[in-house]
N, C-alpha and C positions, 0 to 999 in steps of 0.2 A: 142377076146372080144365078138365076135357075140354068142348070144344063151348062152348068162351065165351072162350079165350086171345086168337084171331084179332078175336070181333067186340069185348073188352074194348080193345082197341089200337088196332080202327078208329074207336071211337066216341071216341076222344080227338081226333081231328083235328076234330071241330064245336067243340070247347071250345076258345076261346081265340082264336076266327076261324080256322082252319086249312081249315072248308070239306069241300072235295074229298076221295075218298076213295082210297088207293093203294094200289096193288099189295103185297101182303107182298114182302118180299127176303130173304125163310126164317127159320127158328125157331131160337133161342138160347135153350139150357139149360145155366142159371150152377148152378154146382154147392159150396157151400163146406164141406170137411171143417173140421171144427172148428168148427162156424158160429154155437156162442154161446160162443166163448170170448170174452175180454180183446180180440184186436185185432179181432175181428170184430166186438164190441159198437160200439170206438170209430171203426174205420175204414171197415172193408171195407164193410158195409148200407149205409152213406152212400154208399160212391164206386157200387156198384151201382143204389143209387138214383139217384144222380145219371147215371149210362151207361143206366137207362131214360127217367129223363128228356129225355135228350137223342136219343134213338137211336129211342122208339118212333112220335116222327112222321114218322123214315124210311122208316118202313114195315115195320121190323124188329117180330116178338111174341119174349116171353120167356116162361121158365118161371125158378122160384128155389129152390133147394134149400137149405135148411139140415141140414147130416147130424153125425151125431156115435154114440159108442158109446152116450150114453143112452138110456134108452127113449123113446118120443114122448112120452107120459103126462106125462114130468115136461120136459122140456125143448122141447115145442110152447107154452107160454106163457111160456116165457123168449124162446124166438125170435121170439114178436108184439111184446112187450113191447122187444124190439130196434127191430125195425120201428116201432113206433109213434112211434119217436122222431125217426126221421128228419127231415130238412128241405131247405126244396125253396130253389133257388138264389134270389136278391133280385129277381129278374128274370121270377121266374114268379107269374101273377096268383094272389088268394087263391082263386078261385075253381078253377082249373086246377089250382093246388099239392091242394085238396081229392079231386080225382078222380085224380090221379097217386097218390097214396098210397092210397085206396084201394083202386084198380085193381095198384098193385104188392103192397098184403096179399092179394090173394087172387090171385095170380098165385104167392105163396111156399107152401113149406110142409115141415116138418122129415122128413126120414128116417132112422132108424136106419142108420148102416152102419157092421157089424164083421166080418161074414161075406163067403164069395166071392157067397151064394149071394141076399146084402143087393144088393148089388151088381148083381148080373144081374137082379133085381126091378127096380130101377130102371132099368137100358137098358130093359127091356122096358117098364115104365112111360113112358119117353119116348117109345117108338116107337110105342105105342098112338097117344100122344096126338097125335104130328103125323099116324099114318094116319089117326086119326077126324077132327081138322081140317082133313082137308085140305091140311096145311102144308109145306115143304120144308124140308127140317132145315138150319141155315147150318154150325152146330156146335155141340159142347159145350167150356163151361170148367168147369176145374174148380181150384179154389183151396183150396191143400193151405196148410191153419191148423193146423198140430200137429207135434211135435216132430220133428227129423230122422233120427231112429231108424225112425221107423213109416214114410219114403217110400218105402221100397222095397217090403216088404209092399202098400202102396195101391196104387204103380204097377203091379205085378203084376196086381192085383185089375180096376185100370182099363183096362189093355192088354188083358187076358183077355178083359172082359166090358161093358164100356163105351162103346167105339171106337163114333164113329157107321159106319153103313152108308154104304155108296158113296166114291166120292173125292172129292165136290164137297165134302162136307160137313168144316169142321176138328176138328180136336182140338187145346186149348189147356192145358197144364198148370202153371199158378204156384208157385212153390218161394220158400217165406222163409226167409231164412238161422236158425240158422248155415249154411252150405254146406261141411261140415267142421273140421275142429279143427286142423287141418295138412296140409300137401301129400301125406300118405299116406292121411289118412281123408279128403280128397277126392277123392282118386283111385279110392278104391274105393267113394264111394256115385257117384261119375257115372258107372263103371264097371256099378253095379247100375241105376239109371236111363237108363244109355244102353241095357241088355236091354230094356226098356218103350218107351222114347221115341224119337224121332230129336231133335237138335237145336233142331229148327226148333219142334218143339211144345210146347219150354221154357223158362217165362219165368220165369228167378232173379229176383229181385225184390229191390231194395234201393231202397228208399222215398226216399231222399235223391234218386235220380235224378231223382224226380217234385216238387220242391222248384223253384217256379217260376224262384229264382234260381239254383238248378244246372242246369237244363236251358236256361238261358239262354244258359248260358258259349258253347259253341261258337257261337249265332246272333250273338254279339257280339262274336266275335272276327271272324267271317264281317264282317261289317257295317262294320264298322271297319277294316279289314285295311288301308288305304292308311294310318292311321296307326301301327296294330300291327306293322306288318311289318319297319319302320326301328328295333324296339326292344324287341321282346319276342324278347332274345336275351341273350348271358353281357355282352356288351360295357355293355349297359344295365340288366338289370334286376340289383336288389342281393341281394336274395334272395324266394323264395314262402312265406306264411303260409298254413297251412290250420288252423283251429281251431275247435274244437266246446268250449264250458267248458257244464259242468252244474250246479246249487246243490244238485238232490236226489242223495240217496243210492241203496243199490239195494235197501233192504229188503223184500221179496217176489217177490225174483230172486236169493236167494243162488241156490239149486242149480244154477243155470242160469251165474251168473255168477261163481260160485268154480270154476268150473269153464274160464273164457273167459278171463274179464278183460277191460283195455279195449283191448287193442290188438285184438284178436280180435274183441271186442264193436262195435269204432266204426273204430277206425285202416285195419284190412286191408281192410273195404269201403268204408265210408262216405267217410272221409278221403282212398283211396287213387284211388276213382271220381271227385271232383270235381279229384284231385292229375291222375289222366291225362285230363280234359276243359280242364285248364289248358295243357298242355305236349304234349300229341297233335300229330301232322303234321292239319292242316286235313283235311276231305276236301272230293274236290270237289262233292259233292251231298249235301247234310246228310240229306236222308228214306231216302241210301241207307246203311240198315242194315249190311251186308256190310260195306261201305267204313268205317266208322267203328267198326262193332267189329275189322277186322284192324287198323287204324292204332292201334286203343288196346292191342291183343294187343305191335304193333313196340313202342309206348313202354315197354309195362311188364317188356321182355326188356330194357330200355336201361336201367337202376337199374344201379350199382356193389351189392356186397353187403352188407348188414347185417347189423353183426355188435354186441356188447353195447358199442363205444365210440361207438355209434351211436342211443344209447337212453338216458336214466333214467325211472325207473319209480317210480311212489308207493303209497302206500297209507294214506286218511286213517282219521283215530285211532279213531271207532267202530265199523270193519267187521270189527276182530276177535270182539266181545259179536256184532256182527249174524251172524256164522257161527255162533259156536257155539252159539245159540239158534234161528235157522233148520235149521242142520241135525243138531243134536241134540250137539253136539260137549260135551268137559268145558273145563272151564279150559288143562286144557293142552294144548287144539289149536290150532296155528297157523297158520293161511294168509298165503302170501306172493304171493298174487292182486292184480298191481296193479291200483288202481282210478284211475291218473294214469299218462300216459307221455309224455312228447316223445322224438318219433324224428328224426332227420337224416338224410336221402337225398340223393343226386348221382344224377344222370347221364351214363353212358360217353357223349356226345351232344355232337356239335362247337357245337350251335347252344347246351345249356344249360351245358357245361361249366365246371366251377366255382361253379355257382349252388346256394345251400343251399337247400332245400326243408325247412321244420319242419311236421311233424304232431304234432298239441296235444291231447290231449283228456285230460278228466276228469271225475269225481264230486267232490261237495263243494267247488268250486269258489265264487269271490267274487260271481258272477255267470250266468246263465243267455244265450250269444249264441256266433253261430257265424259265422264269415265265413271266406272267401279274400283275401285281398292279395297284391297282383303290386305290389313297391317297388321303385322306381326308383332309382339312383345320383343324383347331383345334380354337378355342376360349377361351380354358381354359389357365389359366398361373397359376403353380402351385408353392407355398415358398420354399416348400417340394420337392421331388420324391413323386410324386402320382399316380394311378393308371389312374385319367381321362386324365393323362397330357401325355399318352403314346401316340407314332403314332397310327392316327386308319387308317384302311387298310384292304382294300380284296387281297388275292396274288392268282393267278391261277396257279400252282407250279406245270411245266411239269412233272419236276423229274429232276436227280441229282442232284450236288449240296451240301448243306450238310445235307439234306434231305431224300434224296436218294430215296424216293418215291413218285407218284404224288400226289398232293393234295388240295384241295380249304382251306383257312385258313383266318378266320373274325376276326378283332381285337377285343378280350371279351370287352372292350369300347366302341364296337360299337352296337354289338346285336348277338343274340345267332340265327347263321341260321337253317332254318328246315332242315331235312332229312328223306327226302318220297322216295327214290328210294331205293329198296329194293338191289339194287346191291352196294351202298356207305355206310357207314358207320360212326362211330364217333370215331375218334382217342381217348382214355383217358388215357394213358401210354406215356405221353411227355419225349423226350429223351432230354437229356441235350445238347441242339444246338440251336445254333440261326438263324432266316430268315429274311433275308431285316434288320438286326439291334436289332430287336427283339428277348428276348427268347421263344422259341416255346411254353412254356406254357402260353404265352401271347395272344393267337390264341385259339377258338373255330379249330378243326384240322377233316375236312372229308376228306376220302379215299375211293377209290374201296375196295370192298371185295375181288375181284381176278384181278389181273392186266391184262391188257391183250394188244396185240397186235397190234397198228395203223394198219397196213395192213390187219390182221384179219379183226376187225373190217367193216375196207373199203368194202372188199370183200362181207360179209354179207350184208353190205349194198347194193351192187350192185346186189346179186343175188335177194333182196325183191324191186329191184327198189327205192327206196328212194334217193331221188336227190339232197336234202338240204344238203349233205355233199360233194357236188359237186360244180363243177366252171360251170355257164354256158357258153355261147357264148356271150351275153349280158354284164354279170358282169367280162369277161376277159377282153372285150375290157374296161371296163368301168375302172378296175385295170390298165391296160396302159397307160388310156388317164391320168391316175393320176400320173402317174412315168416318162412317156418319155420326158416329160421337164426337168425334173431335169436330168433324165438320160444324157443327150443331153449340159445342162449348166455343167455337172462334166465330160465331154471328154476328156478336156485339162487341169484337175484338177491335180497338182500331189501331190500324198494322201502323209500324214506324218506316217515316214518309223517310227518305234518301235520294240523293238527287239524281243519282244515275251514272253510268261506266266508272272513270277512274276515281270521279272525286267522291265515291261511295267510300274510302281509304276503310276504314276499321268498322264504319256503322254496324254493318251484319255479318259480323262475328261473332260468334257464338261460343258459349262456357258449356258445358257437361257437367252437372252438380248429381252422380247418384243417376236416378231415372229422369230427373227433371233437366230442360234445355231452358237457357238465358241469351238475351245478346250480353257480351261483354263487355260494350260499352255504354255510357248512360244514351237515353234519348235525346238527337238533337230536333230542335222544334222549326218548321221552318214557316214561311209567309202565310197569312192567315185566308188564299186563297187555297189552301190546299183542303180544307174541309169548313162546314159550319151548315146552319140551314135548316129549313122546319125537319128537310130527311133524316139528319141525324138526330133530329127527338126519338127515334127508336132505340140510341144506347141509353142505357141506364145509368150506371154504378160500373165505374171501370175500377181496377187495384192494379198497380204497375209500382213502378220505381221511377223517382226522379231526383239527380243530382245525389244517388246514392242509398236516397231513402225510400221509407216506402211513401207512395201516391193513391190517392183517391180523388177520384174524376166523376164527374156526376152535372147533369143541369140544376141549375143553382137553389132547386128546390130540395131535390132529391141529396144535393149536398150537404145542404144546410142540415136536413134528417137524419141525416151519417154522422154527421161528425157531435150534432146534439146525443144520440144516441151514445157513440163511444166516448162522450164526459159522460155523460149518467153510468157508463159500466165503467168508466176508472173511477167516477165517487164512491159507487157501490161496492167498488173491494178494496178501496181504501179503508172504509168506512165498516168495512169485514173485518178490515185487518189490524185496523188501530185504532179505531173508532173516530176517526174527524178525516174532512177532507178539504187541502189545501188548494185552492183556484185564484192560479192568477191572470188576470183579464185586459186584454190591450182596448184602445176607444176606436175610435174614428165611424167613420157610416159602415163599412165591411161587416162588423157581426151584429149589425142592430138585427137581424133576420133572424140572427142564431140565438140572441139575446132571448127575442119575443117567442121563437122555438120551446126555450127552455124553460122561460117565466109559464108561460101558456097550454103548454100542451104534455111537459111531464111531471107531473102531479105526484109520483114516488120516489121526483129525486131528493136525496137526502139533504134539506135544506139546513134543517137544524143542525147538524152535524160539520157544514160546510162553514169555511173561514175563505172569504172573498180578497183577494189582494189585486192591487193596480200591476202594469207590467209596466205603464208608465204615464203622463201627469203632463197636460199644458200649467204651466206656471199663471193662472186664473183663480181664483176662488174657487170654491168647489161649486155654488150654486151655478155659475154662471155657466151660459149653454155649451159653450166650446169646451170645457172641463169633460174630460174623459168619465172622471168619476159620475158625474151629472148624468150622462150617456147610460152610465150602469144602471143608477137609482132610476131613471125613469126608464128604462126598459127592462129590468130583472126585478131589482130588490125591492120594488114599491108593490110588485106582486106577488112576492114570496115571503114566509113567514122563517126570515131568518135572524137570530138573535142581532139587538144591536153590536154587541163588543164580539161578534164574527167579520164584521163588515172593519177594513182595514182600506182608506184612500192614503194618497200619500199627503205627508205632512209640507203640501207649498205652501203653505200659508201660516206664520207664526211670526210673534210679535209686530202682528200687522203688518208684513211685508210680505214679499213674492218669493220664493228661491233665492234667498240670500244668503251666501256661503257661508258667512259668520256663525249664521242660527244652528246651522247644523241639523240639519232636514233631513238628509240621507243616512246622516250616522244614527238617529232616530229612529228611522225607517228599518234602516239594517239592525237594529239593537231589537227591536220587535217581528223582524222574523226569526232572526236565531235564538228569541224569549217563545216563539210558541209552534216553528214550525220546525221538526226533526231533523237536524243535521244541516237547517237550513235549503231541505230539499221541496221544493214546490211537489204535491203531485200530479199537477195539469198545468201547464204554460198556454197561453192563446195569444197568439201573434197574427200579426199582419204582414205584409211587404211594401214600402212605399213606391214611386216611380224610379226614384233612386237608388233602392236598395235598400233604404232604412229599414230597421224591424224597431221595433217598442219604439224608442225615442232614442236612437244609436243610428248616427248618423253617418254619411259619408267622410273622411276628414278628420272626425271628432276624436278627442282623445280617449274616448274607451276602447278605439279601435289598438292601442298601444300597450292596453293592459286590463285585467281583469279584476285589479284588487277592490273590493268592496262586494256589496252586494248592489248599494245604489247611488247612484252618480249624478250630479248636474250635467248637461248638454245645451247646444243650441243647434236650432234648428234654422234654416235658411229660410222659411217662414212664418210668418207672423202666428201666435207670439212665439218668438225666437227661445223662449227661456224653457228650457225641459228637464221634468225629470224622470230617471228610468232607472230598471234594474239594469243591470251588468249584464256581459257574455256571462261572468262567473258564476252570476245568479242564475242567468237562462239554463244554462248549462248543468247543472246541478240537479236537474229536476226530471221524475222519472218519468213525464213525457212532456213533451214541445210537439204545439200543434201550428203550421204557417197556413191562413187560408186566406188565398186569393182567390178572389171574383172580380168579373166584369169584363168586357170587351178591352177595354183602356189599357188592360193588364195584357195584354198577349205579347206585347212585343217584349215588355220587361220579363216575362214566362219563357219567350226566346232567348231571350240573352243571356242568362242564370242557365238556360240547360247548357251553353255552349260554353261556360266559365268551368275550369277544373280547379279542384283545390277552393282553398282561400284565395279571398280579394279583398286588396280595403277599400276599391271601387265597390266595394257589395257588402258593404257590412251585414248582410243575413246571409252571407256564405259562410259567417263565424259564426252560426247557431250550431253547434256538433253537441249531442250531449254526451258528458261523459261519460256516464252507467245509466241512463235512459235510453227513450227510444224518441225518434223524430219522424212526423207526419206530416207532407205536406196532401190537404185540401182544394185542388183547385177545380175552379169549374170552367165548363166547356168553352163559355165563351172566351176565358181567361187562357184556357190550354187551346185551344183551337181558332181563336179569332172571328 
């Protein structure tokens, strides 16, 4: 390289017509650690090439470093082999394009560096080489491609011993995210890199900013502002989309991203950068850097706080096999790493106040496309289809999609924007496609004239300094301090599994209630390989919704303790409120746990006060083992000091028979709850679910599924003993709360099946538990909800 850089970069200016030969304006030595990885292969050599391409008929020479801990030997022809690949812009002749690529292969070349002492070889290798050429060093970059564990170690290394000489010359350092895992390990690696750096010589780097149509936003907010200004505020706009959907998966990123996930991975940067270039106070000189990164630092202090009613989260259906084969896990590891999230943000901000803000993103999605939309309210109602009555809408249209190019697109309804930028353009050849619901000739449609490169881009940026496409130290932390609460409330969250591209149909659709985000549809449950395992003993106590109600999820200890607890607080304000508390109690082995909970361990529940009723009765004596009642007395009431005429079994058993119609058993039954309990209103029901569906002793088939009248009914059961008696839906129904709690492994598929049921079913007879002025709770535990 030595004594051939300078005159390699002057001899390009005869090529091409360029003539004349100019002055160097000093030497730049690009530096990239990491330099035959993954993004170095597909991005970074391009955009370097592309910044010599452009920069060395300035008069600027370069050198290029490819460094890494390999040896040369094996990784200097991986690094040509990079090179070689390159391509030169549409614009440059075939014959120029041939000496630009030459002249940058032997301008490059790979160096070892893992040592301090690697390191100082190469400042001194540079310095050689601009004193033997005669050259004046402008500066060095250097583009740190490796994980963010090792940047403090390098910075060290490059502060120590790489700093060019003098102060003319810069030092530029690139940092690709992650940039921390949350507001405390970002705190302490810019903590560590601000010992090496100042500020100014570090360029965080998040690729989106260099995304023609993200860096667009603010030029055309600027542009437009006489029509922007009467309406891009709470009173007009309806709410902001920002959305990123993916169709691939993340397989050869688990370690990396079982570890992140997607808020972390896409939301907190990518999504949250284009969210504060939408909603920023203008500045009033866009090139001034300073200015536009403290106005984005004021926005992003101005978010209300996120917290987990501000969030759902997913996880589609084969990223559980993809972990535990990527990183070596058994069958029963579970990650609860979402790989989908919709977030809801507001701002404390008098101008956006009230305006929902949705950030989207996900894997396994229907479609590959990313856009912004800023949606407008409407006032018109029109008889007809009419033109004013169409959505009006800005869309910041990354690319793909069905679009498939990037683009800013104004609803003709709204206003016809300018176009002063000599590099954008005005679409007027609309293809027959629709965006956001719209036909594209529904849009005013601007585009670049030549597409070009996020990374490019970036690159050019950093060798003119320009810092406004940057993250600084300031506004990263200040991006943290906005995410690690929620981050923090969705730990123990586990996201709803979806199977992935189209047949995802409705799953992750989402409701807007106020400040709070839901999916819209109930959860479906799917195969019981999709979580389980000693790993997930770290959720506790989930609260969700299922089949409409509310859910509570928990290992079957922690469950049993929940739902013991909330009977002891509906005795207790019964027992406030009217002085007695009515419980009625189903058998089978499912709440013997909760039984011995309640006998055993709460000592203040209101026993004397309480009135015990059956929910429902094998047709047996009462002593006898299989009698439900039996089940009670020897796991509650032989421990508890509750009056005898509280305790209320059903009457199977009279005139020495079983359940026989004549005796009139249930009319009995019924005659003694509407003799002592209010309106006939239970206030705690405790149910069960069988494998069928059954709840109490309501069967599949059976004729209580045809009608409600009574309070208590005979039944038969398909097994032994056949003969049953139970309260009614009408009685279930009637009570001001109904609790169904299912446990066990055995139970997960019937827990599948029931979430996938809508409505009523008489294949489900516990799909007809609704109460009518109560509430319903189902119980289920992990193994029962997760298999």
């Amino acid at each position: 390289m030595y004594a051939t850089t300078l005159l390699l970069s002057l001899a390009l200016f005869a090529v091409g017509g360029h003539g004349e030969e100019k002055q160097s304006r000093g030497h730049v030595s690009v530096v990239v650690v990491g330099g035959t990885g993954d993004l170095a292969k597909k991005y970074l050599w391009q955009g370097f090439f592309q910044l010599y391409s452009k920069q060395v008929s300035s008069g600027h020479t370069f050198s290029f470093y490819a460094s890494g801990q390999s040896h040369p030997d094996k990784a200097t022809p991986i690094f040509f082999g990079i090179l070689k690949a390159v391509s030169c812009p549409e614009d440059v002749s075939e014959e120029r394009c041939a000496v630009l690529k030459e002249q940058f292969l032997r301008l490059s070349q790979y160096r070892q560096l893992k040592t301090l002492d690697d390191y100082q070889n190469l400042a001194q290798h540079i310095e050689r080489q601009v004193q033997d050429e005669g050259l004046t060093e402008a500066g060095r970059l250097f583009y740190l491609c490796v994980p963010a564990f090792a940047y403090a170690d390098i910075a060290d290394k490059i502060n120590n011993s790489c700093r060019p000489a003098g102060e003319a010359a810069w030092l530029r350092v690139v940092l690709e995210k992650p940039f921390g895992h949350d507001l405390r390990s970002a705190q302490v690696l810019a903590a560590q890199l601000g010992k090496a750096f100042c500020d100014k010589e570090m360029y965080r780097i998040d690729h989106y900013l260099g995304k023609q149509v993200v860096s667009k936003i603010l030029p055309f907010r600027v542009e437009n502002k006489k029509f922007l200004d009467p309406i891009w505020n709470k009173h007009h706009i309806e709410r902001i989309e920002i959305v990123l959907k993916e169709t691939l998966d993340v397989q050869g990123r688990i370690p990396f991203y079982d570890e992140y996930g997607v808020i972390r991975d896409v939301i907190q940067n990518h999504l949250t950068e284009v969210m504060a270039l939408l909603t920023m106070r203008l500045p009033a000189n866009l090139s001034d850097s300073e200015e536009v990164l403290q106005n984005k630092l004021r926005l992003l202090t101005s978010f209300l706080p996120l917290g987990k009613n501000q969030a759902v989260v997913g996880q589609y259906q084969a990223y559980q096999a993809e972990v535990q084969q990527e990183l070596n896990k058994t069958k029963d590891h579970v990650s609860i790493t979402p790989t989908f999230a919709a977030v809801l943000a507001h701002m404390d901000a008098a101008q956006y106040n009230g305006v929902p803000i949705l950030l989207i993103s996900g894997k396994m999605l229907d479609e590959r496309v990313g856009y912004a939309r800023v949606l407008f309210k409407s006032d018109m109602f029109c008889l007809q289809d009419g033109f004013r009555c169409k959505p009006k809408q800005i869309v910041f249209y990354f690319g793909h999609g069905s679009l498939q190019y990037p683009a800013v697109l104004v609803s003709k309804n709204l206003f016809k924007p300018s176009v002063t930028e000599a590099e954008w353009k005005e679409v007027m050849d609309h293809a027959n496609v629709n965006v956001l619901g719209s036909p594209l000739s529904d849009y005013y449609v601007q585009t670049p004239r030549v597409q070009r490169e996020a990374y490019g881009e970036l690159i050019s940026h950093i060798f003119a300094g320009r810092k406004n496409s940057f993250i600084s130290t300031e506004n990263l932390l200040a991006s943290w301090d906005l995410w690690t609460p929620l981050l923090e409330s969705l730990a123990i969250t586990f996201p709803r599994i979806y199977p992935g591209g189209a047949d995802n149909g409705d799953l992750l659709d989402v409701r807007l209630k106020g400040k709070e985000i839901a999916y819209e549809s109930e959860v479906v449950l799917v195969g019981p390989e999709q979580a389980g395992g000693a790993a997930a003993r770290n959720l506790l106590v989930m609260q969700g919704k299922y089949r409409s109600a509310d859910m509570v999820s928990a290992w079957a200890e922690e469950l049993v303790e929940r739902l013991a607890a909330d009977i002891q607080e509906a005795a207790e304000a019964a027992v406030l409120h009217g002085g007695v508390f009515h419980l009625a109690l189903s058998g089978g082995a499912t709440p013997i746990a909760l039984f011995h909970r309640l006998a055993l361990h709460h000592f203040s529940f209101p026993w004397s006060n309480t009135h015990i009723w059956m929910a429902d009765e094998r047709c047996v004596p009462l002593a006898d083992p299989q009698s439900n009642f039996h089940s009670v007395h020897q796991h509650v009431l032989q421990h508890v000091r509750i009056p005898y005429y509280n305790i209320h079994p059903m009457p199977v058993q009279l005139k020495q028979r079983l359940c026989v119609e004549d005796d009139g058993a249930t009319l009995l039954y019924q005659e003694d709850i509407g003799r002592l309990v209010n309106g006939s209103r239970f206030h705690f029901v405790l149910l069960g679910v069988g494998h069928d569906g059954h709840t109490a002793s309501l069967f599949p088939g059976g004729k209580t599924t045809e009608g409600d009248d009574g309070l208590a009914v005979l039944t038969e059961s398909p097994v032994k003993p056949h003969r049953r008696m139970s309260l009614t839906f009408g009685a279930i129904n009637r009570a001001h709360r109904v609790a169904l709690l299912v446990m066990g492994k055995t139970k997960h598929e019937l827990v599948t099946q029931l979430s996938r049921v809508k409505g009523e079913s008489g294949k489900w007879p516990v799909t007809r538990v609704k109460p009518t002025n109560g509430t319903l709770s189902w119980y289920i535990d992990y193994d029962a909800l997760l298999g």
